[in-house]
C-alpha positions, 0 to 999 in steps of 0.5 A, spaced: 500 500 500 503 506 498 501 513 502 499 518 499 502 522 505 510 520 505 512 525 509 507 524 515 511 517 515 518 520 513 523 522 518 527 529 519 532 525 515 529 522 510 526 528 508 531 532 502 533 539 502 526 542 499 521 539 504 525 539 509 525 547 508 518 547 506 516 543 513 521 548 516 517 555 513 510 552 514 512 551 522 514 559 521 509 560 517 504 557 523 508 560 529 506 566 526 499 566 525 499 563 532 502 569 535 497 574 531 492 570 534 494 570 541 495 578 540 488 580 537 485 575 542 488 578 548 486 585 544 478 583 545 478 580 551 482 586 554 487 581 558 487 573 559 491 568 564 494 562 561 488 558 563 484 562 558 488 562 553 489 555 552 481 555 553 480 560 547 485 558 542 485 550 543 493 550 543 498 547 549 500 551 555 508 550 553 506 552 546 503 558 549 508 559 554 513 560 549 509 564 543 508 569 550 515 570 552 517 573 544 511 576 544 513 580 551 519 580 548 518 583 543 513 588 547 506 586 542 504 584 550 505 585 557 503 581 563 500 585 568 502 586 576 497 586 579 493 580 576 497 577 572 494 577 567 495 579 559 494 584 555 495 587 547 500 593 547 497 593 540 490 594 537 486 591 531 480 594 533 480 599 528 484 598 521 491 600 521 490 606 514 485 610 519 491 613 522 495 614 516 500 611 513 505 613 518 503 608 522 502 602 518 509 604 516 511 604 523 507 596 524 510 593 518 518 595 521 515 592 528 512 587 524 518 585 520 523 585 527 518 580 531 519 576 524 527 577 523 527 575 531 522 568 530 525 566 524 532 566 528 529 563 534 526 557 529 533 556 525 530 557 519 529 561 513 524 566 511 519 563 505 522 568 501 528 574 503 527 578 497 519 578 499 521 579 506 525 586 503 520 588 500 516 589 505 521 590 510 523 596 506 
């Protein structure tokens, strides 16, 4: 019987360059919509303990352990004293154009740091360093 997935069954490796790049750019890849997630999440709730998080967003503690630590890093959240929960230093509740170019520039460079930063901590490359460049002007 043959597998219609072979890299499920696959180990590191027996996996040749390009799908091991490509299984590494799609961790990186979902690392960061993880992350957003956890942003915005806290943005609606206005602050959330770790119990409430992993309520909200189905992932593991560890994993949320460790997408928090580069995002406080990175200051996109701060944990609060007081309560110990939390909270976005950033907000989508309204669309980034509202406020003018400059902010929307302003995010792109954070943005493009906290991707700089996450794809060093993951050992991988970007998808794409020129597409990277463009954004990241």
């Amino acid at each position: 019987m043959i597998c219609e997935n072979t890299h499920a069954m696959l180990g590191p490796d027996d996996m040749s360059e390009p799908a091991k790049r490509e299984k590494r750019e799609e961790l990186t890849n979902r690392a960061l919509a993880r992350g957003l997630e956890v942003v915005r999440i806290l943005d609606r709730a206005g602050g959330c303990r770790i119990a409430d998080l992993m309520r909200l967003t189905g992932l593991p503690k560890t994993t949320l352990r460790r997408l928090l630590a580069v995002l406080l890093d990175q200051r996109f959240v701060r944990r609060s004293m007081g309560d110990g929960r939390y909270r976005a230093n950033v907000s989508w509740t309204s669309h980034p154009l509202q406020n003018g170019m400059a902010d929307l520039s302003e995010f792109l460079d954070i943005a493009c740091d906290v991707m700089r930063d996450l794809t060093a901590r993951v050992q991988c490359r970007p998808m794409s360093w020129s597409a990277m460049a463009i954004i990241c002007r």
